[in-house]
C-alpha positions, -999 to +999 in steps of 0.1 A: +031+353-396+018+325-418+022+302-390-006+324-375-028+322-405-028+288-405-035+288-368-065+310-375-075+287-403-074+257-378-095+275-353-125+284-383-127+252-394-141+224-375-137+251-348-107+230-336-087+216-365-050+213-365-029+233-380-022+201-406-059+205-417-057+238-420-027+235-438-044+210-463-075+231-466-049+260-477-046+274-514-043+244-534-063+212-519-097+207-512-114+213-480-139+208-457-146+244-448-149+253-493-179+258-504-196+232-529-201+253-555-175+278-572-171+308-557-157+328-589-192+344-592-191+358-558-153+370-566-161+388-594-192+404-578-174+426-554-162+454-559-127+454-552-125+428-578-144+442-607-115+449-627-101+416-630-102+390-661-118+355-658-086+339-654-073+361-630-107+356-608-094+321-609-065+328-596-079+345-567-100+315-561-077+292-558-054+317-533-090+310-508-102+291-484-141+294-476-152+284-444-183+289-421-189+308-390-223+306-371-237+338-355-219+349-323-185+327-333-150+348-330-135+348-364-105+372-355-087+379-321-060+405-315-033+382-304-037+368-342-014+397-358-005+377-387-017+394-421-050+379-431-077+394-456-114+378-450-143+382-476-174+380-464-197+357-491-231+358-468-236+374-436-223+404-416-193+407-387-190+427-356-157+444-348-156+454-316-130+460-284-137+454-250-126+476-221-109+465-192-143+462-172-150+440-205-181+459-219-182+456-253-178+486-282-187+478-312-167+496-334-180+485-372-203+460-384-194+451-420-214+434-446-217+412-473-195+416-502-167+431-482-138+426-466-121+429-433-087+421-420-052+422-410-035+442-439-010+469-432+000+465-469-032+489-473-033+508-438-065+485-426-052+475-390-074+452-361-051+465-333-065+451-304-102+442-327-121+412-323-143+399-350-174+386-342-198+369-365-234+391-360-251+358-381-244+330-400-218+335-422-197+321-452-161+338-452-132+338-477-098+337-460-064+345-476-034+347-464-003+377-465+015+358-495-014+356-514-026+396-508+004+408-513+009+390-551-025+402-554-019+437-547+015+439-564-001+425-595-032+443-593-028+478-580-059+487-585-074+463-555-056+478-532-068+513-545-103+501-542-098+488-503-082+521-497-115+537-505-135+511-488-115+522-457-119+559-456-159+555-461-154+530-430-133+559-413-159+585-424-189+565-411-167+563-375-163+602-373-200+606-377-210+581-347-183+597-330-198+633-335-228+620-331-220+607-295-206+643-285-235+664-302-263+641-299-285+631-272-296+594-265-334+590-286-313+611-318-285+586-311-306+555-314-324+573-342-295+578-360-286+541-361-318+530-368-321+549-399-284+536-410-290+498-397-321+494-419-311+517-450-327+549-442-360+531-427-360+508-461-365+473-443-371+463-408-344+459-384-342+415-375-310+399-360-302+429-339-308+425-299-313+458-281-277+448-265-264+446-298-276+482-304-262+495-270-231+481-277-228+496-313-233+532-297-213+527-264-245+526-237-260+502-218-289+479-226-316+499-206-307+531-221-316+518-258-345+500-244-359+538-230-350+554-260-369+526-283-396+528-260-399+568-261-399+561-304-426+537-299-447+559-284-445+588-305-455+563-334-419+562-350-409+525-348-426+493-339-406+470-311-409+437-315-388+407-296-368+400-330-377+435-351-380+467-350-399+485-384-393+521-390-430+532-394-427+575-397-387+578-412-393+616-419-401+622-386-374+594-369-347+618-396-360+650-376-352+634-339-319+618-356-311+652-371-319+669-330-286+682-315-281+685-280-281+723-271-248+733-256-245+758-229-221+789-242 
C-alpha cells in the first residue's frame, strides 16, 4: 500500500515523477511540490487539528508532502487503493464516478480546509471515486503510516473526521431526496442556494456541465432550468457567473416538491 502512495505522490508532482522523487519529496526531505512557506499555520487552522500543541502541529508537518494540482487535474483514481489522507490548503475537489456510458456523477465537491481520502481506519472509503481538481489547488498528502500514528496518538482527529463524514453523508441523503421529490428548476435551485452559501456570493468556476453533472442530468437540462430562473428575475447567467438576485423567492422554488400521484 505505500508502494501506491508513493506512486500517487510521483504522479502529483511534476505530473510524472518517479517514484524515487516522490520518495525523496516524502516525510523527511525537501521537495519540489512543498510549499515555500510553512504550512503549520494552515495545520493548525483546520478543524480536525484544533486540539493539538505547537509541537505536535510540527509533527504533522513534517509527516506532509504539499504539492499543486491545476483545475481539471486527477488527484485520486480508484485503482490507487492504498491508504492516503489529502488536505486541501487552497482550492476545492470533485469526487465523482463515471458510469459505464462514462457520464460523469459528481458525488461531493469538498473545500478548503478539509480533507479527503483513502482511510478505512475512519470508515471514509473512494471505492471506485475519482478526484478531480474543480480549480487550482495546493494539497497536503500523507500517507497510511503517518495517519495511523496520528490517529492512534491523537484520538480525537479521528473523532473529528468521523463527524466531517456523516455531515458529508447527510448532505448526500438530501441531493438524493431531493432527486426523488424534487423537480428539475427546485433541483438546480437547490444547488444554487448551497454552491454559493445560501445566495451569499456569486457562483464563478462552475460550468453549467459542472452543475449537471453535480445533480446527475445533462447539460441542456440545467441550461432550461437557469434559463426559466433568469426570467422570473431569480438569478443572473453570465458565461463565468451566475448571482443569486431574489434568494427568498429562489428558497420557495428550491423548497417546491414534485406532487405525487396517490
Amino acid at each position: 500500500m505505500e508502494r501506491k502512495f508513493i506512486s500517487t505522490l510521483s504522479r502529483l508532482i511534476g505530473g510524472g515523477g518517479t517514484a524515487a522523487q516522490a520518495q525523496a519529496a516524502g516525510t523527511n526531505g525537501p521537495a519540489a511540490a512543498r510549499a515555500e512557506r510553512p504550512n503549520k499555520a494552515y495545520l493548525s487552522a483546520m478543524r480536525i487539528f484544533r486540539d493539538l500543541s505547537a509541537d505536535e502541529i510540527k509533527v504533522v508537518e513534517r509527516s506532509t508532502v504539499m504539492t499543486t494540482a491545476p483545475k481539471g487535474k486527477i488527484v485520486y483514481q480508484p485503482e490507487e487503493t492504498g491508504e492516503i489522507l489529502f488536505l486541501i490548503k487552497t482550492g476545492s475537489v470533485h469526487l465523482y464516478r463515471v458510469s459505464s456510458e462514462g457520464r460523469k456523477f459528481i458525488v461531493q465537491t469538498i473545500g478548503p480546509m478539509t480533507f479527503f481520502g483513502e482511510m478505512a481506519i475512519v470508515g471514509h472509503n473512494m471505492y471506485d471515486l475519482f478526484a478531480e481538481a474543480a480549480e487550482d489547488c495546493l494539497l497536503c498528502v500523507m500517507g497510511r503510516a503517518d495517519i495511523e500514528r496520528l490517529l492512534l496518538s491523537k484520538p480525537q482527529i479521528g473523532l473529528r473526521m468521523i463527524e466531517e463524514i456523516g455531515q458529508r453523508m447527510h448532505d448526500v441523503q438530501e441531493r438524493l431526496g431531493d432527486s426523488v421529490f424534487k423537480g428539475v428548476p427546485a433541483r438546480v435551485a437547490s444547488l444554487l442556494l448551497k454552491v454559493s452559501n445560501d445566495g451569499e456570493h456569486s457562483i464563478k468556476g462552475l460550468t453549467h456541465q459542472d452543475l449537471a453533472d453535480m445533480l446527475g442530468i445533462y447539460r441542456e437540462t440545467v441550461t432550461n432550468a437557469l434559463d426559466g430562473l433568469r426570467d422570473e428575475g431569480l438569478v443572473e447567467v453570465s458565461r463565468k457567473e451566475i448571482a443569486i438576485l431574489n434568494r427568498d423567492e429562489l428558497r420557495k422554488v428550491a423548497e417546491e416538491e414534485i406532487l405525487r400521484k396517490r
